[in-house]
C-alpha positions in Angstrom: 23.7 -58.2 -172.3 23.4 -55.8 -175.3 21.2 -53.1 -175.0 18.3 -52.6 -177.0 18.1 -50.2 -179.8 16.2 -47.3 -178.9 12.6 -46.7 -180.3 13.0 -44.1 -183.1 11.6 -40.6 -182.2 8.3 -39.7 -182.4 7.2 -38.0 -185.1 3.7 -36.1 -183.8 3.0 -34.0 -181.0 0.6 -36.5 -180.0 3.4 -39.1 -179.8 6.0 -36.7 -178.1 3.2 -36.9 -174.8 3.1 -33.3 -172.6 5.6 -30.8 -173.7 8.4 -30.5 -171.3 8.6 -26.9 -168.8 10.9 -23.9 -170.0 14.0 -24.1 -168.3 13.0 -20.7 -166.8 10.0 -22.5 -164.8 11.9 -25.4 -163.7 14.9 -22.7 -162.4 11.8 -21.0 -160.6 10.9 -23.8 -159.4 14.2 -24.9 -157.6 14.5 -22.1 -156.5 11.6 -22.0 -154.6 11.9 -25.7 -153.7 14.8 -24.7 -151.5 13.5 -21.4 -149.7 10.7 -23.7 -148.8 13.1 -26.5 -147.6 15.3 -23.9 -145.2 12.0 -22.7 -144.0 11.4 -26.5 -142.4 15.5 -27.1 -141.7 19.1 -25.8 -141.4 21.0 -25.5 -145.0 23.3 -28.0 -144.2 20.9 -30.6 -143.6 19.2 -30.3 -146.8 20.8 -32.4 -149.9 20.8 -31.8 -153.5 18.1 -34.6 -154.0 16.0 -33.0 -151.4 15.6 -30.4 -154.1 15.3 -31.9 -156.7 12.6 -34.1 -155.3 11.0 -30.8 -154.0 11.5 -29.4 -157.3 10.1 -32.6 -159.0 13.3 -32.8 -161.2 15.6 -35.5 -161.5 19.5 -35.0 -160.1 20.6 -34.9 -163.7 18.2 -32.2 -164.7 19.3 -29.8 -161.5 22.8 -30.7 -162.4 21.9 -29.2 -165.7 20.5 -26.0 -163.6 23.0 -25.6 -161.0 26.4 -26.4 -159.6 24.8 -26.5 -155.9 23.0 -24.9 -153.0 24.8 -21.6 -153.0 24.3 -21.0 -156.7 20.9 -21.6 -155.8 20.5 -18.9 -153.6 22.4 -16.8 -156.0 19.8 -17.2 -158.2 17.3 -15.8 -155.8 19.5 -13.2 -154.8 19.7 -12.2 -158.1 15.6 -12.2 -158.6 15.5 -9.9 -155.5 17.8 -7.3 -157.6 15.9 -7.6 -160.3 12.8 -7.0 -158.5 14.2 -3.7 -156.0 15.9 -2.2 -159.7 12.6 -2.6 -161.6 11.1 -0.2 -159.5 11.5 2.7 -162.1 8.3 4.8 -160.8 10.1 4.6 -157.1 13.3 6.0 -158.6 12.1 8.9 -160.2 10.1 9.8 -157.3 13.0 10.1 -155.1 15.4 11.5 -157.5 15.2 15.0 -155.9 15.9 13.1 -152.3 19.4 13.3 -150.2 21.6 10.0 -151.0 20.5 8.5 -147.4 16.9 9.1 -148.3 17.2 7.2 -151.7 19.5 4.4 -150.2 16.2 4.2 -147.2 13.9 3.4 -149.9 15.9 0.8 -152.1 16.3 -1.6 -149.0 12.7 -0.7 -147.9 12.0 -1.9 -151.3 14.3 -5.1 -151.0 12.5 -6.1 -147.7 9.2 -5.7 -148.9 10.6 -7.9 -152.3 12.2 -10.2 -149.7 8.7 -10.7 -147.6 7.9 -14.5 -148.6 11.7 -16.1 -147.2 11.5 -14.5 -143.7 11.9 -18.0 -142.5 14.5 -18.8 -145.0 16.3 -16.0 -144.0 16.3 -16.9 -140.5 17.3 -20.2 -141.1 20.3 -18.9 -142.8 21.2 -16.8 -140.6 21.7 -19.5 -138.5 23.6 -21.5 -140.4 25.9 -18.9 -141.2 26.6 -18.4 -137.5 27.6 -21.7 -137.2 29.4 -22.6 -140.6 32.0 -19.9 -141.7 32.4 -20.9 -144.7 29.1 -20.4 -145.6 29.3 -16.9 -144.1 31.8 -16.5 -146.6 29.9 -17.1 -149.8 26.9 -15.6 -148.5 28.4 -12.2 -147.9 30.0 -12.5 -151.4 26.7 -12.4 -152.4 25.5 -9.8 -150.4 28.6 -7.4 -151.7 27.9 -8.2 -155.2 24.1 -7.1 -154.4 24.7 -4.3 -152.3 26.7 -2.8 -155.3 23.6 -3.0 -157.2 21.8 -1.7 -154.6 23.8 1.5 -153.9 23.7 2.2 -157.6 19.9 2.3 -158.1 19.9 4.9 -155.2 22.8 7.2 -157.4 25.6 6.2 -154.7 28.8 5.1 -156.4 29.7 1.9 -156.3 33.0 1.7 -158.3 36.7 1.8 -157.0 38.1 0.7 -154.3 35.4 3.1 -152.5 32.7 1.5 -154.0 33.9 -1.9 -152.5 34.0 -0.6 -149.4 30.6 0.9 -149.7 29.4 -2.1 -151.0 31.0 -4.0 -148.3 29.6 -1.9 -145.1 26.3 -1.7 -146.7 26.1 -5.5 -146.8 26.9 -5.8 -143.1 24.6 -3.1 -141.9 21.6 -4.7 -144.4 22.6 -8.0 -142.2 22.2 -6.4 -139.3 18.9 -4.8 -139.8 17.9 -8.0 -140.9 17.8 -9.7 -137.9 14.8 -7.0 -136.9 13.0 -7.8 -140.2 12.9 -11.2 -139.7 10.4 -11.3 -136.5 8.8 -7.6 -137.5 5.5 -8.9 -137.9 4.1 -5.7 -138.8 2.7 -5.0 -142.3 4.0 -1.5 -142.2 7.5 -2.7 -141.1 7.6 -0.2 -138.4 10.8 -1.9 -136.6 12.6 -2.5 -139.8 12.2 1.2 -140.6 13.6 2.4 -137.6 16.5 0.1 -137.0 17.1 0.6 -141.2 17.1 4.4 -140.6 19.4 4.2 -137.3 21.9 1.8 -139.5 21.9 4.9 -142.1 22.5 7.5 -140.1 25.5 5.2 -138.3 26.7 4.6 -141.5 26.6 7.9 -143.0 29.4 9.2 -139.7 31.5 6.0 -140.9 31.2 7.5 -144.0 32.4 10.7 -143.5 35.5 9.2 -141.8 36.5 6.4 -144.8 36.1 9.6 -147.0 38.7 11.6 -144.6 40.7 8.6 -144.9 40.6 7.8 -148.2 41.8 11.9 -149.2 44.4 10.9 -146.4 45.6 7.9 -148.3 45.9 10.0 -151.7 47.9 13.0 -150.1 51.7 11.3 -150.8 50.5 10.7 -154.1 49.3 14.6 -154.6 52.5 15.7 -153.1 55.1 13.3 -154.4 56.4 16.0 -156.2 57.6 18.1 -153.2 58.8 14.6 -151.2 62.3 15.3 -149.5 64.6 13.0 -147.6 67.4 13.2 -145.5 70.4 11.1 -146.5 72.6 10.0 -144.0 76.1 11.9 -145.1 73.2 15.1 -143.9 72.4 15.7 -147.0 68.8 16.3 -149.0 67.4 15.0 -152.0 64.5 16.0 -153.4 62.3 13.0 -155.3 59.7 12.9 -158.2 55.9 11.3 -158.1 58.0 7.6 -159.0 60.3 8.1 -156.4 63.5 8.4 -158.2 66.1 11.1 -156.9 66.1 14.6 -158.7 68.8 17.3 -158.2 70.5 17.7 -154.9 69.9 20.8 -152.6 
């Protein structure tokens, strides 16, 4: 059976009925829909139409939003950042602080902007135990934050270095976590001190990547003066590419 022409568009605001929700609230509200889900179950029991039901949006219209769960959380992620680094006043009132003491109050600032998915959190902490893959992802987005993160608090975060940085700091934040989650305190007493434990951990472990990284550069400082014995018990001498120069 043919289908039916469609009904020609309206052509008042009366006849257009309630005017549909930026794309901004309906992303808010996705978002949201699935903190709230992984605060009642586990992330991989909850399905694309779970949220969009939550979310009061049809499949196609999430499609439109998301590629899936993970993006998802991304998004949140990403609201978190945005949150911690709009904290201008906070910066400039620790911009005469030691690089640990700045780096102390960003994350103090990223729980405090993290307070409403403590149950979220825990649920996907979980999960992550249990589903490696997911660990995966979720670390990726923890890097990619973290980078943010030591950035705001005047720590480089670029380079190989920076990676690394990133890359510790994302674990330790993980670790301290796992207080935050049943700190029940308004001050966040415990987070504070197992947050300024982590720091001072990480701050040694700093001091030793930063030996090793001068370490690592030293053949490339020296290549100039690099000699080799040759097996007929001779020496060459060779340059920074590693090509021979005169023989001695």
């Amino acid at each position: 059976m043919a289908r039916k022409p469609k009904s020609p568009a309206p052509t008042s605001d009366a006849d257009a009925g309630p005017p549909q929700p930026p794309a901004s609230n309906s992303t808010e509200r996705v978002v949201a829909a699935l903190m709230a889900l992984l605060a009642e179950r586990s992330f991989e029991d909850i399905g694309l139409a779970d949220i969009a039901a939550r979310a009061n949006l049809s499949l196609a219209e999430l499609r439109d939003l998301f590629d899936g769960k993970v993006a998802i959380l991304a998004a949140r992620t990403k609201a978190i950042d945005r949150a911690v680094l709009g904290g201008a006043d906070a910066d400039a009132d620790m911009a005469d602080e030691p690089p640990r003491e700045r780096l102390f109050d960003v994350l103090m600032r990223r729980f405090e902007a993290m307070a409403n998915d403590k149950d979220a959190v825990r649920s996907l902490m979980k999960s992550a135990r249990r589903n490696p893959g997911l660990a995966l992802e979720l670390n990726q987005l923890a890097v990619n934050s973290q980078q943010w993160m030591l950035t705001a608090a005047g720590i480089s975060a670029s380079g190989p270095r920076g990676v690394l940085r990133a890359q510790g700091l994302a674990v330790m934040f993980a670790q301290v976590a796992r207080t935050w989650v049943d700190d029940d305190d308004p001050g966040l007493a415990r987070t504070m001190s197992a947050l300024d434990r982590a720091l001072a951990r990480a701050q040694r472990l700093s001091g030793l990547l930063d030996d090793a990284f001068r370490l690592a550069e030293l053949p490339c400082r020296v290549g100039r003066g690099l000699r080799r014995r040759r097996r007929d018990g001779t020496y060459r001498d060779y340059d920074e590419r590693g090509e021979e120069a005169t023989a001695v």
